[in-house]
C-alpha positions in Angstrom: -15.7 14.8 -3.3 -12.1 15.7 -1.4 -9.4 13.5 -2.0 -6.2 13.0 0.2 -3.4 13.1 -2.1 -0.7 10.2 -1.9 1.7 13.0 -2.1 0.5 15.3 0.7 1.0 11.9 2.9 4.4 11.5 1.7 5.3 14.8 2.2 7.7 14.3 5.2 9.8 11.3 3.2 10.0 13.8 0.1 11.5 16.3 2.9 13.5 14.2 3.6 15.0 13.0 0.7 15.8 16.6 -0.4 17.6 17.1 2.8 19.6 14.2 2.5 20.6 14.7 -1.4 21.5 17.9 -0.1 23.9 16.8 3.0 25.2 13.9 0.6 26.3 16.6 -1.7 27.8 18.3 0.7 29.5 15.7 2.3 31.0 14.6 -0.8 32.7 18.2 -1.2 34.6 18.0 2.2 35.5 14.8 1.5 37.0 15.5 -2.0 38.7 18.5 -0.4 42.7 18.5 0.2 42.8 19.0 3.7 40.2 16.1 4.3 43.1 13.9 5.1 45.4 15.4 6.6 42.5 17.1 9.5 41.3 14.3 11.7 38.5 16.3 12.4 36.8 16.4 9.5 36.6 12.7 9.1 34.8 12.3 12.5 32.2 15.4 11.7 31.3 13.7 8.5 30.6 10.2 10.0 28.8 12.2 12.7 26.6 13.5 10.4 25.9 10.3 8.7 25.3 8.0 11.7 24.0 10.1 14.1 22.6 13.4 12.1 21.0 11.6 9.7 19.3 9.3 11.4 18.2 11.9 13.7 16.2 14.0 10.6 14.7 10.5 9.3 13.3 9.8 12.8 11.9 13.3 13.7 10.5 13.9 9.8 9.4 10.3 8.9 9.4 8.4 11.7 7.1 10.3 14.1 5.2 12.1 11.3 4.2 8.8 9.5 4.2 7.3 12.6 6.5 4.2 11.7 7.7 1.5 13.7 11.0 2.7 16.4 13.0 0.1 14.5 13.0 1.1 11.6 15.7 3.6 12.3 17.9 0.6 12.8 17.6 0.3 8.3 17.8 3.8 8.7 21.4 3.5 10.4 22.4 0.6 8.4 21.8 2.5 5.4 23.6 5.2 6.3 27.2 3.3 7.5 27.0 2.2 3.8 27.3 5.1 2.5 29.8 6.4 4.8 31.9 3.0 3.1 31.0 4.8 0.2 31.5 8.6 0.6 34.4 8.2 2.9 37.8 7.5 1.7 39.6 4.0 2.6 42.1 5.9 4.5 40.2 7.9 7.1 36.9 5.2 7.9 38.4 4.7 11.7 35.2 6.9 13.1 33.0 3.9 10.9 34.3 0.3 12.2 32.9 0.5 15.6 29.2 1.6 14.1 30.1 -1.6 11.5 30.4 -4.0 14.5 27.4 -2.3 16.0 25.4 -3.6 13.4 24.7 -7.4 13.9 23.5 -6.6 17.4 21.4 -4.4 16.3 19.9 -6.7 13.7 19.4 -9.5 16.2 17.6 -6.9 18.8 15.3 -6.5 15.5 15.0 -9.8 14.3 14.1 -10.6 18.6 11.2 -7.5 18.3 10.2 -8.9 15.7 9.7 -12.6 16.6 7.9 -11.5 19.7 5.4 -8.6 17.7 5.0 -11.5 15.1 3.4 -13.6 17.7 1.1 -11.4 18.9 0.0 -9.6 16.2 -0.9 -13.3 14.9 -2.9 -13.5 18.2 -4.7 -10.2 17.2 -5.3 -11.4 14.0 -7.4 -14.6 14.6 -9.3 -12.3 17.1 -10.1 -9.6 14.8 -11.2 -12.7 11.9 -13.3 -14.0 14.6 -15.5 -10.7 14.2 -15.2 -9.8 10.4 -14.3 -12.0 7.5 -11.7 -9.1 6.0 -8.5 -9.9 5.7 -7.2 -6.7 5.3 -9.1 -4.8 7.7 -8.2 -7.7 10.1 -4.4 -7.2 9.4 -4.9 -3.8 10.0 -6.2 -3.9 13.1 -4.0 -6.4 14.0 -1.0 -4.5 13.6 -3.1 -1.3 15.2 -3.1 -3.2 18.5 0.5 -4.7 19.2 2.4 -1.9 17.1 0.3 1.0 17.6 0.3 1.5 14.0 -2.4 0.2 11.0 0.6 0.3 8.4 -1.3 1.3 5.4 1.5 0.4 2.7 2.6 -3.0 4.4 -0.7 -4.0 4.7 -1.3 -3.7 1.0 1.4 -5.3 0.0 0.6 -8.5 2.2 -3.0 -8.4 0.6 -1.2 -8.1 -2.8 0.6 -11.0 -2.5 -1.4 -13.2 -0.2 -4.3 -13.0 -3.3 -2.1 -13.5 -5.8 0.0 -16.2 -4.9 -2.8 -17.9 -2.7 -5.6 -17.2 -3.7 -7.1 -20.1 -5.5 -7.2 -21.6 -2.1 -8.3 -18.4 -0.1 -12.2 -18.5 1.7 -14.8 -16.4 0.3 -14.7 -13.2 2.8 -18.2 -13.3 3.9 -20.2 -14.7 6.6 -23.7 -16.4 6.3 -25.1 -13.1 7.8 -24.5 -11.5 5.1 -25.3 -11.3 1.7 -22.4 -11.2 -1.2 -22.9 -9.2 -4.6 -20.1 -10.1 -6.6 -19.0 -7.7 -9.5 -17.1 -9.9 -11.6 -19.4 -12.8 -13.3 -21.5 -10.9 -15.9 -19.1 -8.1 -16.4 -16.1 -10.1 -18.3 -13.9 -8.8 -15.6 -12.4 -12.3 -15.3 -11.5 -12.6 -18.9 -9.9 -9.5 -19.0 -8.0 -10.0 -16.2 -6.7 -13.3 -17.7 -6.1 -11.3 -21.6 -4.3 -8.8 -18.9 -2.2 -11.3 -17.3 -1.0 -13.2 -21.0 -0.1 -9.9 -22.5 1.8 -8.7 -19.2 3.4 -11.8 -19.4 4.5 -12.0 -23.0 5.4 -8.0 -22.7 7.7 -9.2 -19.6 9.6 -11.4 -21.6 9.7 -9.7 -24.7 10.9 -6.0 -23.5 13.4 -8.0 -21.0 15.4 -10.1 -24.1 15.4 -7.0 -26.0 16.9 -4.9 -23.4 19.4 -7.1 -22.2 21.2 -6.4 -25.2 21.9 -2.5 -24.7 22.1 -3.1 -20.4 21.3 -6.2 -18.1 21.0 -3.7 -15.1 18.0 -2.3 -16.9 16.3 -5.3 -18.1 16.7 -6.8 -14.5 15.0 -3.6 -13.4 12.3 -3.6 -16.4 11.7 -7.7 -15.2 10.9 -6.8 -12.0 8.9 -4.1 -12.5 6.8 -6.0 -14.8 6.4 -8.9 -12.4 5.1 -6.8 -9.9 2.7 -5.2 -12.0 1.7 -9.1 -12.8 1.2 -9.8 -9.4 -0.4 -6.6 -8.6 -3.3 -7.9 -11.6 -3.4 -11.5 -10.5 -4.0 -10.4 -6.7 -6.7 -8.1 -8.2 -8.3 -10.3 -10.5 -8.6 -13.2 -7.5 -9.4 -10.5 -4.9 -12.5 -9.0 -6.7 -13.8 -12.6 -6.6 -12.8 -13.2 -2.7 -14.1 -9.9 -1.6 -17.7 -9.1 -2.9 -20.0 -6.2 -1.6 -21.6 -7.5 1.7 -24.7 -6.4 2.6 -25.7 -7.1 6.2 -29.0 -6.4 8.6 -26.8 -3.2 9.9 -24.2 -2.5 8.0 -22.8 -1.7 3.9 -19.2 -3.0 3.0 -18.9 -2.0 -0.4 -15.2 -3.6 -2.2 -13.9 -3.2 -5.6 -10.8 -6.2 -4.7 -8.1 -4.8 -2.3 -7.9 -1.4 -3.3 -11.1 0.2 -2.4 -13.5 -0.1 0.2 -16.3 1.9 2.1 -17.9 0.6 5.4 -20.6 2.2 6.5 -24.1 1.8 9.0 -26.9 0.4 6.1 -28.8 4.1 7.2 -26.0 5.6 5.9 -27.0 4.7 2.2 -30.1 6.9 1.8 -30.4 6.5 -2.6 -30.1 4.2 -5.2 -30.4 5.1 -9.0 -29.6 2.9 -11.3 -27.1 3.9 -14.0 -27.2 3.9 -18.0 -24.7 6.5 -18.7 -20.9 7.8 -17.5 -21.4 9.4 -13.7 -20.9 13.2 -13.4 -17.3 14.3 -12.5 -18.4 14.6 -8.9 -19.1 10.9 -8.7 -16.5 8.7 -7.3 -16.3 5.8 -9.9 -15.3 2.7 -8.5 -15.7 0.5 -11.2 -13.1 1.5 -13.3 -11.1 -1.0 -11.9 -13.5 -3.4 -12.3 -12.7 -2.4 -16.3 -16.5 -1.9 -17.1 -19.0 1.2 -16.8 -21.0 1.7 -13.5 -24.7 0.4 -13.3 -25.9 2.3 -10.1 -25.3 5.7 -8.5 -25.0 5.2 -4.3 -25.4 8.3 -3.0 -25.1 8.7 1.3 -26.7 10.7 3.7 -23.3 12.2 4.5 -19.6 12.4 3.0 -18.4 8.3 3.9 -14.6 7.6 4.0 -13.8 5.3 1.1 -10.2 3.8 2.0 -7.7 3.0 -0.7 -4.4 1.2 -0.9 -1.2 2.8 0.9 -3.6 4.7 3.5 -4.8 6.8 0.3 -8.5 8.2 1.7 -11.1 10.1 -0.7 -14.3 11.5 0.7 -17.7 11.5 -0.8 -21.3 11.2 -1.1 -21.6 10.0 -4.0 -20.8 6.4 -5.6 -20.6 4.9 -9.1 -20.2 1.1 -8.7 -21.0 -2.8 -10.8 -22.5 -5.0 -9.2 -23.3 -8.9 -11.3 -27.4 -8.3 -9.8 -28.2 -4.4 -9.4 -32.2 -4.6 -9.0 -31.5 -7.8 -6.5 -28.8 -5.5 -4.1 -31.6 -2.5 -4.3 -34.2 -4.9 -3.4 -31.9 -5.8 -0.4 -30.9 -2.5 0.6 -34.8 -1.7 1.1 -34.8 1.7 -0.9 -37.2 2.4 -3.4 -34.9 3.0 -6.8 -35.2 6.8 -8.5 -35.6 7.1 -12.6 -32.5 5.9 -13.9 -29.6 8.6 -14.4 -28.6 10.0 -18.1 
């Protein structure tokens, strides 16, 4: 099993957020200097750096390599005339007004992108559900085909808060085709998710009076952090119910909520062994989220691409996974199971 670290992905924004700690730093010697003032110069090289050089690196090193929407260099910019308010003294921000008026056109040039994009990729959309009942991989390719871009991290977000906020009135993703294998009604995952969510909740409100005592900055922070990790387990708990395994005349679509998923041709799977004990350290186990131990071993006829949330990607043969009916899915799949694995 290979795994694609998170980090090796993010590797161009952590380059770029040394970079710009480091040019911050500098910056903020020449302006505490003496002579800062009274050279005119130095002003206007220091709010070149920040609106023009700066923008420059985050657009060569994160734009391009993550390969992120154009506009976003607009936040980029925006971000950076604050800080020239900020690193800047009063006295010498001439070289900054005109990029401050510059601003609200360029937010309405973004907000007009955007209206248009958002129209089409809703087109896109309803055309991809028409094929596959998947609401992520139908955002996905959505934004693929208007943006050029599948937008790994957005698109988990969405799905985050679309199945938490929404989802007792979301479909079932499945078509008549295909047969569902949930993973959540004999393993207790729903009551655990629902223990999870009281104690989250009670946690949340405890730590946040207690901290507001010593700092209301860091309870606000602690509040929302604790929120989203509420929301992150609500949209999980409602999305391993909306999203079962899908078994289809051609195809495997193996889902553990929004987080992980393989797709595969059905000759792909070439063994199923049903499981008593903990999988070997080479297995990929994809019911820990689930929060119960594995029941059968799926193992492939080559290394399958099992996609994760913010474009994380592990590769493997081998897969540990719950399913409610184990003996009914390897009676679908049409392999004859081996002798149980110890």
């Amino acid at each position: 099993m290979t795994l694609s670290h998170p980090l090796a992905r993010l590797r161009p924004l952590l380059w770029f957020g040394a970079l710009l700690a480091l040019i911050v730093f500098i910056e903020h010697l020449v302006t505490t200097l003496p002579a800062f003032s009274q050279r005119p110069a130095l002003p206007a090289a220091v709010t070149f750096d920040l609106l023009v050089f700066v923008p420059g690196l985050f657009y060569f090193l994160v734009v391009r390599r993550l390969r992120l929407p154009v506009t976003s260099v607009v936040g980029a910019f925006g971000a950076c005339v604050a800080l020239g308010y900020w690193l800047i003294p009063v006295g010498q921000q001439q070289y900054l007004r005109p990029a401050s008026h510059l601003l609200p056109l360029l937010e309405v040039g973004v907000v007009g992108w955007a209206l248009v994009n958002l129209r089409r990729i809703s087109r896109a959309y309803c055309g991809a559900r028409e094929q596959h009942a998947d609401f992520p991989a139908n955002l996905s390719t959505a934004f693929e085909q208007v943006l050029g871009y599948a937008l790994a991290p957005l698109v988990s977000e969405i799905s985050m808060f679309r199945y938490a906020l929404l989802g007792w009135w979301v479909r079932l993703e499945s078509r008549e085709e295909e047969t569902a294998f949930t993973s959540h009604r004999e393993s207790g995952f729903t009551a655990l998710v629902v223990v999870g969510c009281f104690a989250v909740g009670v946690e949340t409100a405890t730590v946040h009076l207690l901290a507001s005592h010593w700092s209301p900055v860091l309870a606000n922070w602690l509040l929302v952090l604790d929120a989203y990790g509420l929301l992150f387990l609500m949209g999980h708990g409602h999305a391993v119910r909306l999203r079962p395994t899908l078994l289809a005349t051609d195809a495997l679509t193996l889902r553990v909520g929004f987080v992980w998923q393989i797709s595969v041709p059905r000759a792909a799977l070439v063994s199923i062994e049903p499981l008593r004990d903990a999988p070997a350290a080479d297995v990929l186990n994809l019911s820990k989220l689930l929060f119960t131990a594995p029941n059968l071993l799926l193992t492939f006829a080559e290394p399958v691409v099992v996609a994760g949330p913010y474009g994380i990607r592990r590769t493997t043969r081998r897969v540990a996974v719950y399913l409610d009916q184990p003996q009914r899915f390897i009676a679908g799949a049409g392999l004859a199971p081996t002798s149980p694995t110890h």
